[in-house]
N, C-alpha and C positions, 0 to 999 in steps of 0.2 A: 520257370522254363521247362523244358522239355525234357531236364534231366529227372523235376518231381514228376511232372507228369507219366513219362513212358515209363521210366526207368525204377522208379522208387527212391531215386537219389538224390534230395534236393541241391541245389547250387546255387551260390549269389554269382549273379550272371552281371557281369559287372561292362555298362558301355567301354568303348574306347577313348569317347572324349569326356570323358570323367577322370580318365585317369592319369595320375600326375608318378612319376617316375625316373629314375635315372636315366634311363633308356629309351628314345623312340621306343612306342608301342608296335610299332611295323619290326622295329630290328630284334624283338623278341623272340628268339626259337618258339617253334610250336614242338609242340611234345606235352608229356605227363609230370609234374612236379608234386614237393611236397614243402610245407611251411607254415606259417602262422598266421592268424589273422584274429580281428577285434571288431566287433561290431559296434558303432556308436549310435545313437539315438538323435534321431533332428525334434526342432521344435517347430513343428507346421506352422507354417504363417511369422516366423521371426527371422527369417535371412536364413532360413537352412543351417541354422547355426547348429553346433554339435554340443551338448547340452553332456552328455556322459558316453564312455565307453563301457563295455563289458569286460568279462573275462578274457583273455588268451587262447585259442583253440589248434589245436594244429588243424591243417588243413590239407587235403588231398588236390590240386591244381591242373584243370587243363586250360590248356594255352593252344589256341589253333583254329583250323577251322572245322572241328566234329565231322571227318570226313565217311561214319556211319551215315550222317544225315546229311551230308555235301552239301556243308553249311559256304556260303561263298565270302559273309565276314568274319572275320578274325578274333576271336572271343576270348575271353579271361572269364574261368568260371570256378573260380574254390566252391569246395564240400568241405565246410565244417565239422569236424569232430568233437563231439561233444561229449563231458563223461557219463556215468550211467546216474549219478547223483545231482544233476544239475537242471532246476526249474524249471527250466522251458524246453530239454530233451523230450521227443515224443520217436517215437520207431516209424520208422518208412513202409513202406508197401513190400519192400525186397529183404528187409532186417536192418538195414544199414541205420545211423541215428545220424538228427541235424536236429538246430537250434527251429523251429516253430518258425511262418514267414520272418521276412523282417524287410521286408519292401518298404520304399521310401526312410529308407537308412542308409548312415556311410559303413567303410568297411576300410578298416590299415589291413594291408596283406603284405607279407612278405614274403618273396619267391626263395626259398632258402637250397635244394638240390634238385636235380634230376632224375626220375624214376624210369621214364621210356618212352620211348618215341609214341606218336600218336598216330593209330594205323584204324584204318578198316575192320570193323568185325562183319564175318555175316550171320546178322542176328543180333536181335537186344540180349539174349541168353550170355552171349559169349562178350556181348560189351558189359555187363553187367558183373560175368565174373572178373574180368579184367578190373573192372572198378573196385572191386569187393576186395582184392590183392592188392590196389593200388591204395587203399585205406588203411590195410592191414600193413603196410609197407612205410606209411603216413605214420603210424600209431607209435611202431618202431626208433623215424629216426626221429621222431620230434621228442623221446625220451634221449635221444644225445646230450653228451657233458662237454663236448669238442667249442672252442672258442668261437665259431661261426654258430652253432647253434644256438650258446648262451645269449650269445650279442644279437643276433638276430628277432629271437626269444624277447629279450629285453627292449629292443627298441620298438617290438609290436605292442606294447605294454608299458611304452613312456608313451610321453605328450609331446614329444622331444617334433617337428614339423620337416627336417630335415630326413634328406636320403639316409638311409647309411652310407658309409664308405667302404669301400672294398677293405678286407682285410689281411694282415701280414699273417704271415706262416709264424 
C-alpha cells in the first residue's frame, strides 16, 4: 500500500470483508491504536488454508479513512513491529522496520488501546513523524504486565478461533 510506498512504512492493509470481529467493522472508531498481531502462512491452491503462524508482534494500528490522502473507504492497516534480531526484519526507506511482504497471507490482529485520534497532516514529513511516535509509543505498551495486555498478547499467539471477551477489572 501506500504506506510502503510513499511513506517508508510498510502495512498489512487488510480489506473489510475479510474481516471477522466482535464488532461491526463500520462501528469501529477511527483513530490511531496499538496491539498485536501474527502473521500466518496460506497454502496456494489448498482452500486457503492456514498451514502456520509466526511470531507475535506488537503492532502500530490505524483505523479510518487516511484523511492525508482522503481515502473515502474505511481501512484497518497494522505496522508490524518487528525485533532487531528476527529473519525477515529488513529497514524501511524512513528507518522504521517491518516483516519483508507477506501478501496473500492471513493476519490475527488484536486492537488492544488507543493512541490518538486520526487527523490531517500537511505533509508526508509531519505524517511520518507522527507515525514514527506512534511506533515508539507501540514499542512501549505492548511491553505492558497489566491483564488486558497479557491476555490479549496471549490470545494473538493461541489457535484459540474465538473473539476474546471483554475483560473484568
Amino acid at each position: 500500500g501506500r504506506g510502503s510506498s510513499d511513506l517508508g512504512i510498510p502495512t498489512a492493509n487488510i480489506s473489510p470483508d475479510e474481516i471477522r470481529c466482535s464488532l461491526s467493522f463500520e462501528n469501529l472508531p477511527c483513530g490511531i491504536y496499538w496491539g498485536f498481531a501474527r502473521i500466518g502462512e496460506k497454502l496456494i491452491g489448498e482452500d486457503d488454508k492456514i498451514t502456520s503462524f509466526g511470531a507475535v508482534h506488537k503492532a502500530a494500528i490505524s483505523i479510518g479513512y487516511n484523511p492525508t490522502y482522503g481515502n473515502k473507504d474505511k481501512t484497518v492497516e497494522p505496522h508490524l513491529i518487528v525485533p532487531s534480531d528476527h529473519p525477515k526484519r529488513h529497514t524501511s526507506s524512513c528507518g522504521e522496520t517491518q516483516l519483508q511482504d507477506f501478501y496473500e497471507q492471513s493476519i490475527r490482529l488484536s486492537v488492544v488501546g488507543y493512541l490518538r485520534p486520526e487527523l490531517p497532516f500537511e505533509g508526508l514529513d509531519k505524517l511520518i513523524l507522527a507515525i514514527r511516535n506512534d511506533i515508539v509509543d507501540t514499542e512501549k505498551m505492548g511491553e505492558g504486565t497489566d491483564e488486558v495486555t497479557v491476555c490479549e498478547k496471549r490470545w494473538v499467539d493461541s489457535s484459540d478461533d474465538c473473539v476474546p471477551q471483554k475483560h473484568s477489572s
